[in-house]
C-alpha positions in Angstrom: -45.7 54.5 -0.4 -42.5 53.8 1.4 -43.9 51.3 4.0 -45.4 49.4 0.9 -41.8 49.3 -1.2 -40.4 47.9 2.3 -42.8 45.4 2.4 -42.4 44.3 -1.4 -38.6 44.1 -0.7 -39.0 42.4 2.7 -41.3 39.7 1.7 -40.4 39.4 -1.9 -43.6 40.6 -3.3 -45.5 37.3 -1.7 -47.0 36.9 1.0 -46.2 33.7 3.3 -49.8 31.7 2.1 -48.8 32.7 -1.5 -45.3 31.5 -1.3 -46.4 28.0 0.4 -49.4 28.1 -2.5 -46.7 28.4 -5.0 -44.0 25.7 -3.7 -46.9 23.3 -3.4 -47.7 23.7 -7.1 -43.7 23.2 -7.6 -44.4 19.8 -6.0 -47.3 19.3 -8.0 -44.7 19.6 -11.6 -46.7 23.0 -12.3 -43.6 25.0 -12.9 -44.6 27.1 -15.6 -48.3 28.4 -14.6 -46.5 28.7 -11.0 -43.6 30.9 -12.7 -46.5 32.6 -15.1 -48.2 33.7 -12.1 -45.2 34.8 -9.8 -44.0 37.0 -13.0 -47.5 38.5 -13.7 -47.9 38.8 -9.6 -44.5 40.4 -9.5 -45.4 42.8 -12.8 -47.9 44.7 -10.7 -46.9 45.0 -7.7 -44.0 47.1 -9.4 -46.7 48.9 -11.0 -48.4 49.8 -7.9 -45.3 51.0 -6.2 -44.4 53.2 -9.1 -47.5 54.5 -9.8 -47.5 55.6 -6.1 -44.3 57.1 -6.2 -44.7 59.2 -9.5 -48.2 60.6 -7.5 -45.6 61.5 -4.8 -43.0 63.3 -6.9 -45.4 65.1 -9.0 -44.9 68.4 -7.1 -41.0 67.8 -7.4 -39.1 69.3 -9.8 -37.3 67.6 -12.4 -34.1 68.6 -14.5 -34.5 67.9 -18.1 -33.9 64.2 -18.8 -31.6 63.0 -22.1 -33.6 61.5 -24.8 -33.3 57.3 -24.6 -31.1 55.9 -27.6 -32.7 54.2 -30.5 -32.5 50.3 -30.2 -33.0 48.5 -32.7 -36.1 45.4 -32.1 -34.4 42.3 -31.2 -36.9 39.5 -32.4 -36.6 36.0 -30.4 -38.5 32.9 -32.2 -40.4 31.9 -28.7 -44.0 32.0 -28.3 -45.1 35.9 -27.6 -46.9 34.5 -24.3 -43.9 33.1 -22.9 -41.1 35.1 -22.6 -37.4 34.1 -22.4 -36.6 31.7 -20.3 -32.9 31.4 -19.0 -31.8 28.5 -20.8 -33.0 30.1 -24.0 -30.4 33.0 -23.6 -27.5 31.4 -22.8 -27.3 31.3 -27.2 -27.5 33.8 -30.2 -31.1 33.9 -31.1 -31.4 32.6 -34.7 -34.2 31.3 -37.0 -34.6 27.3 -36.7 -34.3 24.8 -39.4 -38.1 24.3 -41.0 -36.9 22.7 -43.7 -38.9 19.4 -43.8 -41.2 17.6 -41.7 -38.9 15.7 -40.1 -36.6 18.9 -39.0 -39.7 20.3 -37.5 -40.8 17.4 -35.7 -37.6 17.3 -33.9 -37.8 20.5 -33.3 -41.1 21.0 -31.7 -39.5 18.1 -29.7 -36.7 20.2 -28.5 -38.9 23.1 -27.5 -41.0 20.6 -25.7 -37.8 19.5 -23.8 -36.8 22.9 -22.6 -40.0 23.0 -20.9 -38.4 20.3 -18.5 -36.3 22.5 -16.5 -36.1 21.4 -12.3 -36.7 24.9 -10.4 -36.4 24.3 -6.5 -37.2 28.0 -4.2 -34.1 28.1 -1.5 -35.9 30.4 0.4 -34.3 33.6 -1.5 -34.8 32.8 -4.6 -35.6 30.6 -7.7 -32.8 27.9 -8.7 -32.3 25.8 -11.6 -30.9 22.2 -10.9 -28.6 20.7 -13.7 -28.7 16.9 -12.2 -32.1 16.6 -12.2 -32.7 18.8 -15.2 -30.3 16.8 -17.4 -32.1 13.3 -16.5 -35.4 14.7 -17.3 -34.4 16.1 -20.3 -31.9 13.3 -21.4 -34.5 10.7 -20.9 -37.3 12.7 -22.9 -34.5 12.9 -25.8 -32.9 9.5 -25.4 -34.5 7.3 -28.1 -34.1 10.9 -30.6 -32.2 10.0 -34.0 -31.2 12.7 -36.5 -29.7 13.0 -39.4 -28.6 16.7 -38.9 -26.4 18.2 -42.5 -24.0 20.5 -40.6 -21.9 20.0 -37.7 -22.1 23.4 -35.6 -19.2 24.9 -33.1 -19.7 24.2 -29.9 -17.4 25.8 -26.9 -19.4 25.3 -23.6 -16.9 23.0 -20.8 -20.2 21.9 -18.8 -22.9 21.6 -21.1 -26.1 21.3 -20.6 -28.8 20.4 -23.2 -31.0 23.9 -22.4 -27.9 25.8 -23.0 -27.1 24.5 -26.6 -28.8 25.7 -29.3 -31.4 24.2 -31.6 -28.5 23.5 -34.5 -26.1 22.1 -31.6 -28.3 20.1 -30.1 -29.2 18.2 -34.0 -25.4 18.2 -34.4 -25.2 16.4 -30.8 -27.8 13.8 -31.7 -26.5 13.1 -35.4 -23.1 12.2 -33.5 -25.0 10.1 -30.8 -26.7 8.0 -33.8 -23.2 7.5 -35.2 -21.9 6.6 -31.8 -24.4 4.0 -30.8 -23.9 2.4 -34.4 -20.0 1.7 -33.4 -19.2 4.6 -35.1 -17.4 7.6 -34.0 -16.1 10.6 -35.5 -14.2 14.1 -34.5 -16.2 16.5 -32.7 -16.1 19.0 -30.2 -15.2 18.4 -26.4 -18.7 19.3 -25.2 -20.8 16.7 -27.4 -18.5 13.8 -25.8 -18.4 15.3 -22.6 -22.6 15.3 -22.5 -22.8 12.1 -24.2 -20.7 10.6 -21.0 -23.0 12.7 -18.5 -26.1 10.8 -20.1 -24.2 7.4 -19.9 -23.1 8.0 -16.4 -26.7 9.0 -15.2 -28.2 5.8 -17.2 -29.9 7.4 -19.3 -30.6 5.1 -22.7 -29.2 2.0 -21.3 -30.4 -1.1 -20.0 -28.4 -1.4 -16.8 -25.6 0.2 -14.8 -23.3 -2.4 -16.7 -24.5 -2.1 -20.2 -23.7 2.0 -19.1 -20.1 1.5 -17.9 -19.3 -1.0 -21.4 -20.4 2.1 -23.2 -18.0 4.6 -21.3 -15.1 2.5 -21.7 -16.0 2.0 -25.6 -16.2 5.7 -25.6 -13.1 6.1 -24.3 -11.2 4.0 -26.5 -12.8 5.1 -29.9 -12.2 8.6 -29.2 -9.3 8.5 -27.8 -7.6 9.4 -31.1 -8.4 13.2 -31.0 -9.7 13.6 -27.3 -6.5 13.2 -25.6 -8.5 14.9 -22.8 -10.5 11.8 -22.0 -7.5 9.8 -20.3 -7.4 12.8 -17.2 -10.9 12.5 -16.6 -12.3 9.2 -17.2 -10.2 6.7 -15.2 -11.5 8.8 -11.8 -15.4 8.8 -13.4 -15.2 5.4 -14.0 -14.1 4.5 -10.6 -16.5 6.6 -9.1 -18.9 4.9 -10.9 -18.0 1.5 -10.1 -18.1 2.2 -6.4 -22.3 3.9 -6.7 -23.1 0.9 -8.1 -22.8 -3.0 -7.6 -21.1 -4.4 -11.0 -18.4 -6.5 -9.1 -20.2 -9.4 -10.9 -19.4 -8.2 -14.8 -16.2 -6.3 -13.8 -14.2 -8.3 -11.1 -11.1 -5.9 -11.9 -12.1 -2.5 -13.0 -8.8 -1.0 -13.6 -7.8 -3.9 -15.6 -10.7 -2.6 -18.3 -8.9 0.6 -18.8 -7.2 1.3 -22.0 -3.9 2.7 -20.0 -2.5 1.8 -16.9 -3.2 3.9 -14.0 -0.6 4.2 -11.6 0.1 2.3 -8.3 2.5 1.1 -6.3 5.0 -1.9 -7.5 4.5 -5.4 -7.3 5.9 -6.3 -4.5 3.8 -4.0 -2.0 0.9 -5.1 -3.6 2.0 -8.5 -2.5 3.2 -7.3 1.2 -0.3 -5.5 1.5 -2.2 -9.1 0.9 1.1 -10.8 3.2 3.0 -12.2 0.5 6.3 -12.6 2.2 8.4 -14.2 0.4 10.8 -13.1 -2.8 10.6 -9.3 -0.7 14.8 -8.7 -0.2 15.2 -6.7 -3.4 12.0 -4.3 -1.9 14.0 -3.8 1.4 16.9 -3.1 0.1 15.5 -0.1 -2.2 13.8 1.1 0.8 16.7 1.1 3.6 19.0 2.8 5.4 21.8 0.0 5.7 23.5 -0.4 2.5 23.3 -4.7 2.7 24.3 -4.6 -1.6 27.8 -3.0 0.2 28.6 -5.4 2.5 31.8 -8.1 2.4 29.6 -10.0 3.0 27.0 -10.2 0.5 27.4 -11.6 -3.1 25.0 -13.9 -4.8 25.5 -17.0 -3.7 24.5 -15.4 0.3 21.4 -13.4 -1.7 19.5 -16.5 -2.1 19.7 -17.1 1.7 19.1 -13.8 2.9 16.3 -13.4 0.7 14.6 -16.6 2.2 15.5 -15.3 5.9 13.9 -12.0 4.8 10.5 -13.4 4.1 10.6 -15.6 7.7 11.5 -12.9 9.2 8.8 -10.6 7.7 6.3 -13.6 8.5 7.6 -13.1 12.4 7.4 -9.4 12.9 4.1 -9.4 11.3 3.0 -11.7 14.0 4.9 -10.1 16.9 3.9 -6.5 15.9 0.3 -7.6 15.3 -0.2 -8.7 18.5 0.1 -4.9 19.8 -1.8 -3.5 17.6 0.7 -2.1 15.0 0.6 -3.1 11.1 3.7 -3.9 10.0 2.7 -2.9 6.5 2.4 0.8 7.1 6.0 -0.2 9.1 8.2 -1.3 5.7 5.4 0.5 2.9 3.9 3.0 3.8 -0.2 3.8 4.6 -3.7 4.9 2.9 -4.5 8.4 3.5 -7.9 9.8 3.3 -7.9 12.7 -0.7 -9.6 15.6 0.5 -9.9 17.1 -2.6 -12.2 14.1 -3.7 -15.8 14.4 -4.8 -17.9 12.2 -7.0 -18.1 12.8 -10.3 -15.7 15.6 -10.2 -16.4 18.2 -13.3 -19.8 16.1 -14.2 -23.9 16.5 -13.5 -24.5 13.2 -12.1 -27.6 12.5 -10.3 -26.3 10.6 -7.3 -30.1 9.5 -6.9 -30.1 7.2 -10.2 -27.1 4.9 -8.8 -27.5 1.7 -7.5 -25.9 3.3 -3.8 -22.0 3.8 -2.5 -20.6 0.1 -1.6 -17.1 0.1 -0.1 -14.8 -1.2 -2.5 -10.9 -2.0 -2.7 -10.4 -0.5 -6.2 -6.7 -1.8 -6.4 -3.7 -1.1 -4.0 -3.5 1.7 -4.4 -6.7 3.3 -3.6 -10.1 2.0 -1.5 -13.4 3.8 -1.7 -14.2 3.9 2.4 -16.7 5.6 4.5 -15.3 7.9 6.8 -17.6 9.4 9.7 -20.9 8.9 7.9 -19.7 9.7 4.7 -18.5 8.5 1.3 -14.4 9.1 1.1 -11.6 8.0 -1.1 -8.3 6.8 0.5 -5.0 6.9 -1.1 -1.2 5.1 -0.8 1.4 7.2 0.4 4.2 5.7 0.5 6.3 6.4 4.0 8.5 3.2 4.9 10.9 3.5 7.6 14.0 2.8 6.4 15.6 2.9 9.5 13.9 0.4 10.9 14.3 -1.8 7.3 17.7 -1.4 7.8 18.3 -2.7 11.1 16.3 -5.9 10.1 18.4 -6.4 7.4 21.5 -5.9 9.4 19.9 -8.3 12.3 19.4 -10.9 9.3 23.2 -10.1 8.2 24.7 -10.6 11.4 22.7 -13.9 12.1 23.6 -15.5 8.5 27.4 -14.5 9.0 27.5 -16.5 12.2 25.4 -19.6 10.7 27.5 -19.5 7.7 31.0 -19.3 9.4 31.8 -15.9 8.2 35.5 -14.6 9.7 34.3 -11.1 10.7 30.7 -10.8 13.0 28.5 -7.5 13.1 26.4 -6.3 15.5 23.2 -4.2 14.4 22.6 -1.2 16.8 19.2 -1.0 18.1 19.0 3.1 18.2 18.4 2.7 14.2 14.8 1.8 14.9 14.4 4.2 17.8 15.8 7.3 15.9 13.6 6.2 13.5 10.5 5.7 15.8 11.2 9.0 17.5 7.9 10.6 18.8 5.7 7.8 18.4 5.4 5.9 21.7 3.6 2.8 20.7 6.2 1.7 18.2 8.9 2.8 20.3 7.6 0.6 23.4 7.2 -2.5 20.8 10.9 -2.3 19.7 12.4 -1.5 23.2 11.4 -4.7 24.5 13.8 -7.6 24.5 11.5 -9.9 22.2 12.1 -7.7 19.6 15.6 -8.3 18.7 15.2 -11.5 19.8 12.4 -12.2 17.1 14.4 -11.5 13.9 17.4 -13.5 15.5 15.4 -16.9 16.3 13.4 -16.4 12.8 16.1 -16.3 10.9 17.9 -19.5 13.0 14.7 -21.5 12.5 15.0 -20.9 8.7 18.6 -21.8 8.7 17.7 -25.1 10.5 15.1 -26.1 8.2 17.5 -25.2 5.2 20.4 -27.0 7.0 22.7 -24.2 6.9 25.3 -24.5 9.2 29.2 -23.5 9.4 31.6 -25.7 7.0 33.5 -27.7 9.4 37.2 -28.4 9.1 38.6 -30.9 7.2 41.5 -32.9 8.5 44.2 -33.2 6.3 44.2 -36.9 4.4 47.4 -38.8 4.2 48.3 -41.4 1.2 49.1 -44.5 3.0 52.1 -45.5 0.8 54.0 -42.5 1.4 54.5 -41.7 4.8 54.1 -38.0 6.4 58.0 -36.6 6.4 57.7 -33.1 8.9 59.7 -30.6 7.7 62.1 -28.9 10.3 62.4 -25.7 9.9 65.7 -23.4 11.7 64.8 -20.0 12.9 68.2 -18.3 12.7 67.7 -16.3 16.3 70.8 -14.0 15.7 69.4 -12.7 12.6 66.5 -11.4 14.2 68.8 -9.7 17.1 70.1 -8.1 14.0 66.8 -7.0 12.2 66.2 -6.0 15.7 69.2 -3.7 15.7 68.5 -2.6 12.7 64.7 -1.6 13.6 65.6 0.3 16.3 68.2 2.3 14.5 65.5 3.5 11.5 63.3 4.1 14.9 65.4 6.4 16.1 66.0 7.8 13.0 61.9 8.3 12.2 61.0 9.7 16.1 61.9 13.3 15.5 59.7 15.2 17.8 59.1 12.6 20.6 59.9 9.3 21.6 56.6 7.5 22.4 58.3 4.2 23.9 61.5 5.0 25.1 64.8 2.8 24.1 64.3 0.7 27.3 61.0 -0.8 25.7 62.6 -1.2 22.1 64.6 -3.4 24.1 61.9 -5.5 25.9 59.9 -5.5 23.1 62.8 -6.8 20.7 63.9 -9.6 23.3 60.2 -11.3 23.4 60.0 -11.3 20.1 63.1 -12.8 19.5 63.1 -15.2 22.8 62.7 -19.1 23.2 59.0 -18.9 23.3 58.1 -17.1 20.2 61.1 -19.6 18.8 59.2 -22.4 20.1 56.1 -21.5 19.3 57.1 -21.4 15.7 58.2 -24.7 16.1 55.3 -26.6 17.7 53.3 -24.2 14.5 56.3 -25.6 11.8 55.6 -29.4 13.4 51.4 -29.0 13.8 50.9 -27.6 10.2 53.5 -29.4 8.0 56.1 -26.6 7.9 55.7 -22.4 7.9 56.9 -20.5 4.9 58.1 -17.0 5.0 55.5 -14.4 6.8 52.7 -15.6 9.1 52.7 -14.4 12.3 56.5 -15.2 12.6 56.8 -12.4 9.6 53.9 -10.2 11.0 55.7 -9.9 14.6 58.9 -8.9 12.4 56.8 -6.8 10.1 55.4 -4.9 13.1 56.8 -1.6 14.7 57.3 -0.4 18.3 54.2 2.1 17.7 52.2 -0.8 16.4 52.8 -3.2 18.9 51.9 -0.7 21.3 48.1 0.4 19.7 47.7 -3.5 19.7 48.5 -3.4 22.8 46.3 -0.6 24.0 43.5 -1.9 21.6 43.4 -5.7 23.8 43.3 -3.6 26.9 40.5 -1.1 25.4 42.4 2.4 25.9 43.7 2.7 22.4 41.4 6.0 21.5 43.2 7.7 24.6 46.8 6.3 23.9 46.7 7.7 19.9 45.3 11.6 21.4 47.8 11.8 24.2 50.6 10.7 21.3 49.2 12.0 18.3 48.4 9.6 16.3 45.4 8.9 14.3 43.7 5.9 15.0 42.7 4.7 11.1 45.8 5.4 9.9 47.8 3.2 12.3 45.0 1.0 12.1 45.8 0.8 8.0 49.4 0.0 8.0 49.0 -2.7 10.7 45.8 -4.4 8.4 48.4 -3.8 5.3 50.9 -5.8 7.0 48.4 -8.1 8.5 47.4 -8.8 5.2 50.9 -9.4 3.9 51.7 -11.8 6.1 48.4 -14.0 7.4 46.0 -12.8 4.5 43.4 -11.2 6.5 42.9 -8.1 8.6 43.4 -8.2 12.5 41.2 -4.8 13.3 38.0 -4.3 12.5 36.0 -1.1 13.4 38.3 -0.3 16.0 38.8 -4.1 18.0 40.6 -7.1 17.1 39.5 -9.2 15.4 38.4 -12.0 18.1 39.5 -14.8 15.8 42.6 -13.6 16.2 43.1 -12.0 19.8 45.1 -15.1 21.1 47.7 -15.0 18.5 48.5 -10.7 19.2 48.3 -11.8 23.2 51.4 -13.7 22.2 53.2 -10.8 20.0 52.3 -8.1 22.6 53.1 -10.9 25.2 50.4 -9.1 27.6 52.4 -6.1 29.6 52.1 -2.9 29.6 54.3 -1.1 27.0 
């Protein structure tokens, strides 16, 4: 007895002829005399083993067993011969609707449809299949119409159409009727989420396009009280528009949606398809140089740096696509591959009823792709390197300011884009090399000589003829400013508490070339050459300026000025300050910038700090 119950468990209770027998009958679409059979077979086989096993035990004593409890008959309206099937107790038994002729046609026709279950053996055991079961059954119920007079609950997330009931499924149809009529009223999730299941398998419609007009027209009329329907149906849709070929009716799926999916903005959609142009505003939002900051910038410049922008886009794209590097994934970011992505998410679709997965560019954002032999969706994400952006920006700054005659030059610093490129050697290798930098500074100069921009040149001063030019001699009162120098050195001598940086020996020296014959003359030939001087210029900045500042200009022409303000204890910006304040009072500009002088302007503090060492 125990070598047979091994054998029954082992094998299943079939041999391997009766199992091949019986999956050859599944072929042959005789699943119920095949399962019939198999529970008949099954039946006694336990009854052998049991009946072997009681002839066994029969010597054995047994304690005295507890009566079984009374259970009341449970009667299920199925044909005695039958049995229950599994579909048919996933509901409440209950006794069917034989009111007329009509309600039992249809449901004769329902119990016919349950019969059309798909079983497939796994090897272990006995499965049901909802993708092919719900094609079978939908198409043997797709041309049904009712007329049902009660609209009963239903709660199921995933149905099914053998796990609704008799009354469910007539409320389910009724609705259908409506719906193909144009017409469509509040119901539960699960009737709308079945009718999309048929529409999405092509079940009662003509074509794969008459299906997808129906989705959408489901979507919109029930969007009123199945909110539910705008998470789910923009990714069904798509999936559906990649498994079959309707680029013909729908050129633009997403633009038949009844809300806008998101994307990216305009202008990478533009930079994707290598629309250059109108692109500044993009890279400044994306950029790590603050351009919107800059002296420089206002809006008459934005118009020209917004056309250099776009040439010099149009030249990296070229330079960086000869080695193999997209500049898109550069200044936007790239498509990455959704792992999480299957088709018809949440549905029973029958992937063998579509018309076959075509790679398609859905929009910008997202691209259905085949990825190592298989179906995949890709995705934007957005990743610009803004480092990089804002060195271009800087390199387009810095070119403009010189073609436009700008008083004060930058200079963009190349380890922007490597810091930025750090760990990736391909990129880093194309923007070491000198044709780099060199391709954003002759882009941009090629767009400024097609839109003739060039520095304003001075104008020489026009004379009337009838009145003729009168100079205007001007006195420089040179004992006055041996007083002011007197006076300076005093209230320096009076401010240098702890230490005397100079010393009173170059007060002295410093005092006497300010106030010697060739400052004097200089301000002459200046008074002569430009019509006159008022009060300040550089006459009243070299008054203006202190010992200590004449010295850190000084230091700052020679380059040392960092290491002359730490061994005197000074601090470099704030020096830096009052001698811009007093620049600024006196010429109207600043001589330092960033630490130098300004080179405009070099020639002019030569002559103030008269070139020796102080």
């Amino acid at each position: 007895m125990e070598d047979k119950f091994k054998k029954f468990i082992a094998t299943g209770g079939k041999s391997r002829e009766e199992i091949r027998s019986d999956i050859e009958k599944l072929l042959r679409k005789e699943v119920d005399d095949v399962v019939k059979s198999a529970q008949e077979e099954i039946r006694r086989k336990i009854a052998e083993v049991i009946k072997d096993a009681k002839k066994a035990s029969e010597s054995v004593p047994h304690p005295e067993k507890t009566p079984p409890r009374e259970q009341k008959e449970i009667i299920y309206y199925n044909s005695p011969d039958r049995g229950i099937t599994a579909d048919e107790i996933a509901f409440a038994p209950e006794t069917p609707d034989y009111e007329t002729d009509a309600d039992r046609a249809i449901n004769d026709k329902i119990t016919e449809m349950r019969g059309l279950n798909e079983i497939f053996y796994n090897g272990y055991m006995l499965n049901q299949c909802a993708e092919i079961s719900i094609v079978k059954q939908g198409e043997f119920m797709a041309e049904v119409t009712d007329d049902f007079g009660r609209q009963a609950f239903c709660g199921i997330s995933r149905p099914v159409y053998g796990a609704l009931s008799n009354p469910q499924l007539r409320t389910y149809f009724t609705w259908r009727t409506d719906v193909r009529r144009g017409v469509y009223h509040e119901i539960d999730r699960a009737y709308i989420t079945l009718y999309c299941y048929e529409l999405m398998n092509k079940i009662g419609v003509i074509s794969a396009a008459d299906a997808l007009g129906r989705l959408l027209a489901v979507w919109e009329g029930c969007r009123g009280f199945a909110g539910w329907l705008d998470d789910i149906m923009p990714r069904w849709l798509k999936d559906f528009y990649a498994y079959n070929d309707l680029s013909g009716q729908y050129p633009d799926i997403c633009s038949c949606f009844p809300i806008k999916t998101e994307g990216f903005s305009e202008s990478v959609s533009e930079l994707y398809v290598k629309d250059y142009s109108g692109k500044l505003g993009y890279l400044m939002e994306n950029s790590s140089y603050k351009l919107g900051e800059s002296v420089f910038f206002n809006d008459s410049v934005k118009p020209l740096a917004d056309g250099a922008a776009g040439a010099v886009l149009a030249a990296l794209d070229a330079y960086f696509l000869d080695r193999d590097i997209s500049l898109f994934k550069l200044i936007c970011g790239r498509m990455k591959r959704d792992y999480t992505w299957a088709p018809f998410a949440g549905a029973y679709v029958n992937l063998d009823r579509m018309d076959g997965f075509r790679q398609v560019r859905i929009n910008s954002v997202e691209r259905y792709c085949v990825k190592r032999g298989e179906a995949a969706l890709e995705l934007f994400e957005p990743s610009p390197y803004r480092g990089f952006i804002g060195y271009v920006l800087k390199s387009i700054e810095a070119v403009l300011r010189r073609r436009t005659g700008f008083q004060h030059k930058i200079t963009p610093n190349i380890k922007m884009v490597i810091n930025d490129f750090r760990n990736r050697g391909k990129l880093v290798d194309a923007v070491s090399a000198s044709e780099f930098e060199q391709t954003i500074i002759d882009a941009v100069n090629i767009w400024c000589d097609k839109n003739n921009i060039y520095p304003a040149k001075k104008k020489k001063k026009s004379f009337v003829d009838n009145e003729p030019h009168i100079p205007v001699k001007v006195n420089i009162d040179v004992e006055r400013l041996s007083a002011i120098r007197a006076e300076s050195e005093e209230i320096a001598k009076k401010l240098i508490v702890e230490e005397d940086i100079l010393g009173d020996k170059a007060y002295s020296e410093i005092a006497v070339k300010i106030s010697g014959d060739d400052f004097s003359e200089k301000a002459e030939k200046d008074s002569a050459a430009f019509n006159g001087v008022s009060e300040g210029g550089w006459t009243g900045l070299a008054r203006a300026l202190s010992p200590r500042h004449i010295s850190v200009l000084s230091e700052l022409l020679r380059g040392g000025a960092e290491r002359f303000c730490r061994e005197n204890n000074i601090l470099p910006e704030t020096v830096y300050e009052e001698i811009n304040t007093l620049a600024l009072d006196n010429i109207g500009d600043i001589v330092i910038e960033n630490g130098d002088i300004v080179s405009d302007y070099e020639d002019e503090i030569r002559r103030i700090t008269d070139s020796e060492e102080v």
